[in-house]
C-alpha atoms as an extended CHARMM CRD file, in Angstrom:
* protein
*
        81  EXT
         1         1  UNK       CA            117.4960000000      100.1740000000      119.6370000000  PROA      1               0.0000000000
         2         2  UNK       CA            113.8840000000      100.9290000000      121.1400000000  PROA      2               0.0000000000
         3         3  UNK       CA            111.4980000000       99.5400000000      118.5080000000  PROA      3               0.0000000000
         4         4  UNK       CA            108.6020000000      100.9170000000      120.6260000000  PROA      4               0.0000000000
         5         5  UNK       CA            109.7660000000      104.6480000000      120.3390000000  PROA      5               0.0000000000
         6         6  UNK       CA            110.3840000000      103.6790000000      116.3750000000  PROA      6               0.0000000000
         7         7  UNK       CA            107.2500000000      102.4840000000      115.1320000000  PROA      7               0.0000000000
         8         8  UNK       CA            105.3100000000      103.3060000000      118.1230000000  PROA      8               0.0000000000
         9         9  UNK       CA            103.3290000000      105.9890000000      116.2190000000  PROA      9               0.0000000000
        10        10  UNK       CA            101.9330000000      102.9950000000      113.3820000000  PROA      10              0.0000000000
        11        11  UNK       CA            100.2760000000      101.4270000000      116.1370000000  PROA      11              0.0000000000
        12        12  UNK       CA             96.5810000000      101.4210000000      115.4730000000  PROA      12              0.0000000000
        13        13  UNK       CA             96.7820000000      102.9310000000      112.0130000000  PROA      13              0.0000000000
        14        14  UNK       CA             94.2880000000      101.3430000000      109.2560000000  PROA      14              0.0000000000
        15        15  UNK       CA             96.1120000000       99.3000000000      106.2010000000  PROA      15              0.0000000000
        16        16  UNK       CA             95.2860000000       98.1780000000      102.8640000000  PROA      16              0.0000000000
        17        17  UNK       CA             94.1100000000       94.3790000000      102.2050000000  PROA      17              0.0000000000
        18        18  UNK       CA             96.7890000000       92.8290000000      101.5830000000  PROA      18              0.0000000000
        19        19  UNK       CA             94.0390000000       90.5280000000       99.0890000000  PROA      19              0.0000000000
        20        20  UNK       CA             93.3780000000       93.9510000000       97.3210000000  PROA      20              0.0000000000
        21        21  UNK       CA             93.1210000000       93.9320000000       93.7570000000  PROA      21              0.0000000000
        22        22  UNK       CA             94.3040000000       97.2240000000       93.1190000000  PROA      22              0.0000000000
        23        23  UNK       CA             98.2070000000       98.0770000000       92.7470000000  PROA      23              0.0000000000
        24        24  UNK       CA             97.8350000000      101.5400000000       95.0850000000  PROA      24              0.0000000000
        25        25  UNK       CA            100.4340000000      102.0050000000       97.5170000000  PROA      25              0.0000000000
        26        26  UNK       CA             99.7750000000      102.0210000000      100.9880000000  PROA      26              0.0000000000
        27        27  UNK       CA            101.1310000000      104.8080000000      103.2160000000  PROA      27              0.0000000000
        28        28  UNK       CA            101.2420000000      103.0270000000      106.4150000000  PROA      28              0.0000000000
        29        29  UNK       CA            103.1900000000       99.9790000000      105.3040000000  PROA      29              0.0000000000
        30        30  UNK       CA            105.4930000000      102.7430000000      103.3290000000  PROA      30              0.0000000000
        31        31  UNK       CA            106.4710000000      104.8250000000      106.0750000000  PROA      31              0.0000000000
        32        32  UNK       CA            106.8740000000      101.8330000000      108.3060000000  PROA      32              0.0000000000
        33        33  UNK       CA            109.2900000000      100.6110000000      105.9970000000  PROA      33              0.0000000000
        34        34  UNK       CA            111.1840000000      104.1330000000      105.4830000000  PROA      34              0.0000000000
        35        35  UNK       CA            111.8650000000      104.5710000000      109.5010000000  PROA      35              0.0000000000
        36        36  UNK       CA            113.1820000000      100.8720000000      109.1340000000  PROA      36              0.0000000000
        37        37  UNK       CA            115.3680000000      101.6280000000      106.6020000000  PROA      37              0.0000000000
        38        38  UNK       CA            116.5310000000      104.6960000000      108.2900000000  PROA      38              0.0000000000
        39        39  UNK       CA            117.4140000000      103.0920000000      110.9920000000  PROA      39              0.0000000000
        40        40  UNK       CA            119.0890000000       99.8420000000      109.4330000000  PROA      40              0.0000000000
        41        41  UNK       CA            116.2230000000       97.6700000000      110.0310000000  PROA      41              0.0000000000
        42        42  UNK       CA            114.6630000000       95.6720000000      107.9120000000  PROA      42              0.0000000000
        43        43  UNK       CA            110.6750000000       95.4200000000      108.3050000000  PROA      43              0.0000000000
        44        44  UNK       CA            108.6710000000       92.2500000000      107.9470000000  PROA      44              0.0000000000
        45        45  UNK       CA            105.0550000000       92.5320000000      108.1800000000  PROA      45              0.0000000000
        46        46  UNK       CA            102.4650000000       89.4590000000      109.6470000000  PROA      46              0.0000000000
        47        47  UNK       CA             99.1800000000       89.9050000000      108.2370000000  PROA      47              0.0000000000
        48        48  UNK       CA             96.5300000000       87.4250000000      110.2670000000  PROA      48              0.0000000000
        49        49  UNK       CA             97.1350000000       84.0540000000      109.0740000000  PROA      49              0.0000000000
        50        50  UNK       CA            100.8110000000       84.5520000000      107.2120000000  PROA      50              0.0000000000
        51        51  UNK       CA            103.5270000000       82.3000000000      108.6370000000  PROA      51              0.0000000000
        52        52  UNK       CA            107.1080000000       83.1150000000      108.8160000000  PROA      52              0.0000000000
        53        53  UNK       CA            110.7900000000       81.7380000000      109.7170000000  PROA      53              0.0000000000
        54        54  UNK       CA            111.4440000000       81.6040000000      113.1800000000  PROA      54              0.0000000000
        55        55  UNK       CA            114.9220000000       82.9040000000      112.7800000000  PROA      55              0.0000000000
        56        56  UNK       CA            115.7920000000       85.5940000000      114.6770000000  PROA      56              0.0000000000
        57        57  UNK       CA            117.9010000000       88.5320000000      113.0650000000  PROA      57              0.0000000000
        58        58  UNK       CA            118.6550000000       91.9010000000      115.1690000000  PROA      58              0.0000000000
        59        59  UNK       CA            118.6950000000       94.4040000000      112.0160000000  PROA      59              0.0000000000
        60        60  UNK       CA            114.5360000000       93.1440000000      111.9200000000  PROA      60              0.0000000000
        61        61  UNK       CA            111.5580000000       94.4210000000      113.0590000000  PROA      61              0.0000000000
        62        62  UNK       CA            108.2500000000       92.3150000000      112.9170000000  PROA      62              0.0000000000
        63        63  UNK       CA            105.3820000000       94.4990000000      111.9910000000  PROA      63              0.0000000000
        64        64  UNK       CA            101.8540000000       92.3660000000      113.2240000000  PROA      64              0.0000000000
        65        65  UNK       CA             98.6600000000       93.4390000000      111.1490000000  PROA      65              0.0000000000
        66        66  UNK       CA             95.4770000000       92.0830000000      113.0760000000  PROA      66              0.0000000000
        67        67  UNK       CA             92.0550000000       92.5540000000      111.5560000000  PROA      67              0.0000000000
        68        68  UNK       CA             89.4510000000       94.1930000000      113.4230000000  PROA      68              0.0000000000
        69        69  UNK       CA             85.4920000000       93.0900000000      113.5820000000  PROA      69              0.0000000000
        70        70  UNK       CA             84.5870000000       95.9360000000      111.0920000000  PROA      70              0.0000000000
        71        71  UNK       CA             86.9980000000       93.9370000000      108.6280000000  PROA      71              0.0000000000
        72        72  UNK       CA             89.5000000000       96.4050000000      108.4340000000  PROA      72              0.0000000000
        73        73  UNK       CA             93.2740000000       95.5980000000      108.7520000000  PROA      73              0.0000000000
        74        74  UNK       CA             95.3110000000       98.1560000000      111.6020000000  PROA      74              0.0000000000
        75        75  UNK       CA             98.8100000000       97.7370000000      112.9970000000  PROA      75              0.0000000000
        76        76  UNK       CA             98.7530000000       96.0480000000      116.3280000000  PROA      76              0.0000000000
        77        77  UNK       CA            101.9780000000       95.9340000000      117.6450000000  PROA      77              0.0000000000
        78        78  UNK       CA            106.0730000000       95.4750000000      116.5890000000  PROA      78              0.0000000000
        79        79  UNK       CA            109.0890000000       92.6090000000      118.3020000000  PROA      79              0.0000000000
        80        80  UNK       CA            112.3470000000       92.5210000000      117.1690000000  PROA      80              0.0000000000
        81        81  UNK       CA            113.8930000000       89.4610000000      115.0130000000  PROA      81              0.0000000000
């Protein structure tokens, strides 16, 4: 499965704070999620300084979520596991 043709079009895109204090949805992280589920993937998402298991699983996608210098959060780039 090409991961890169997938998700390809997240790349860049602005997301919520994950530290927010609201409970609003965000769009991004939503549709990510739908094309993974479409596709029988599973998404996991890396904000900067979240740790995860080092398994590896084919049905996953790794979503990584860097933060720019103007603060804001934007989807930098997807591996599979």
């Amino acid at each position: 499965m090409d991961i890169t043709r997938l998700f390809n079009k997240f790349a860049g895109k602005e997301v919520k704070d994950p530290k927010r204090v609201t409970t609003d949805i965000d769009l991004v992280l939503l549709g990510m999620a739908e094309v993974a589920k479409k596709n029988g993937l599973k998404l996991r998402v890396f904000f900067p300084g979240m740790v995860g298991t080092m398994d590896y699983k084919a049905n996953r996608v790794n979503a990584n979520i860097k933060k720019g210098t103007d603060g804001k959060y934007r989807v930098s780039h997807f591996t599979a596991g």
